[in-house]
C-alpha positions in Angstrom: 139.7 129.8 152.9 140.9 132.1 150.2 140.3 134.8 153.0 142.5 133.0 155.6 145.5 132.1 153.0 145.8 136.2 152.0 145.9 136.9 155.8 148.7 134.6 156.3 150.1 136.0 153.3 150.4 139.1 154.6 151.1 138.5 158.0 154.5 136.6 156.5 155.3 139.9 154.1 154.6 142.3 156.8 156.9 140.5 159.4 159.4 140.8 156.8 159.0 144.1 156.0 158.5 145.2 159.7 162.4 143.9 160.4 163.8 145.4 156.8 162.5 148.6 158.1 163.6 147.7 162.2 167.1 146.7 161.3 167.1 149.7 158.7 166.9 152.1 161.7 163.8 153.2 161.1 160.1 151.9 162.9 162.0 152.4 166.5 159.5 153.6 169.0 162.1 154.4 171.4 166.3 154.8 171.1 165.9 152.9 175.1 167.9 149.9 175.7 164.9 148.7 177.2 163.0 148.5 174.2 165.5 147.9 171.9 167.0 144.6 173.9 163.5 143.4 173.7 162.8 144.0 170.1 166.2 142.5 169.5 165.1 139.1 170.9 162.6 138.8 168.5 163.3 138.5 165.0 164.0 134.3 165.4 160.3 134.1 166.5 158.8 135.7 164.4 160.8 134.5 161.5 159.7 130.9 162.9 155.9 132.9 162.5 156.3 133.9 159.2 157.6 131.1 157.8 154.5 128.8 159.4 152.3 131.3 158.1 153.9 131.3 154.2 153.6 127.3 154.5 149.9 127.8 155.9 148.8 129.9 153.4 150.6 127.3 150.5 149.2 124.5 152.4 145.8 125.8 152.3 145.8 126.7 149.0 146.9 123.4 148.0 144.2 121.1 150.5 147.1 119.8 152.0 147.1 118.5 155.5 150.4 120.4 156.4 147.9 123.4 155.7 145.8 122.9 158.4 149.0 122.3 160.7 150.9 125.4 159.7 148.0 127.7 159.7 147.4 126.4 163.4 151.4 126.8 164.6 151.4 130.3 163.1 148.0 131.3 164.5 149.3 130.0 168.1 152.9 131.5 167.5 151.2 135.1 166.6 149.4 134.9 169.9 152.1 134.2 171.7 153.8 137.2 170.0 151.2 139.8 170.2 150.8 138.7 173.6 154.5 139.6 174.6 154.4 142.8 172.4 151.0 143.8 174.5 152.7 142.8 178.0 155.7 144.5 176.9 153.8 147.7 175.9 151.8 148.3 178.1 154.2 148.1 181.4 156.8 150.2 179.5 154.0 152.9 178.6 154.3 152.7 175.2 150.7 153.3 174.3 151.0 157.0 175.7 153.3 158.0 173.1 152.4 159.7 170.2 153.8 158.3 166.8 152.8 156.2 163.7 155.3 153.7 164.9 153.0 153.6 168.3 150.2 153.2 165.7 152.1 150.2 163.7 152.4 148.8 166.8 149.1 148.8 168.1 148.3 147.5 164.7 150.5 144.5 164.8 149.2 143.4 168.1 145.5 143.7 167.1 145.8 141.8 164.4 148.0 139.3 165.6 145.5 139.0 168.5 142.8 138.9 165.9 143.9 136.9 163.1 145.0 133.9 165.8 142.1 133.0 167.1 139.8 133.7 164.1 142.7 131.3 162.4 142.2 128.5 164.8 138.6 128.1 164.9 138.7 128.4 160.9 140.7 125.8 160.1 139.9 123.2 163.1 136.2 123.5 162.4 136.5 123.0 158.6 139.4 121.0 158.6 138.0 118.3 157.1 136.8 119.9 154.6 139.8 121.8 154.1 141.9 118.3 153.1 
């Protein structure tokens, strides 16, 4: 569990820093409307994310039952998010450019696409125990 509450951790700190750095200017693949609009319609979703992840990752720590139920919503809200990043990238091209925000990005979605599921089955199959 210990495992699963760092991962939610970080996946709250990193959202955080990813817009700090976004909103900063910097971590743009692309100057393109295209991709900027859509980035732009993202920072209320995954702010929702992080902030079910941070509880998840308390909850867990604690044994509480909200634990269980915030790890779940964040797992199945960074799915939904990787998901749209992945759509997103891949009919825009953005996996043939070459940069480390590419990378970052690429990053982001494996994990998200990672951590989720991993997340799910960990907490519903030891939820009992996790109370």
């Amino acid at each position: 569990m210990p495992l699963i509450a760092l991962a939610l951790l970080s996946t709250a700190v990193f959202a955080l820093i990813y817009w700090v750095s976004f909103f900063s200017g910097s971590g743009h693949i692309t100057e393109e409307k295209c991709y900027l609009t859509f980035e732009y319609a993202f920072p209320a979703a995954d702010a929702w994310a992080a902030v079910a992840a941070f509880l998840g990752c308390i909850g867990l720590l604690r044994k509480k039952s909200w634990g269980v139920l915030f790890t779940l919503l964040a797992a199945s809200g960074g799915i939904f998010l990787g998901l749209m990043d992945l759509l997103f990238d891949i009919q825009y091209g953005t996996f043939l450019m070459s940069s480390p925000d590419v990378a970052t990005e690429i990053g982001l979605i494996i994990w998200l696409l990672t951590l989720g599921p991993v997340a799910i089955w960990y907490v519903w199959t030891r939820r009992q125990a996790l109370l």
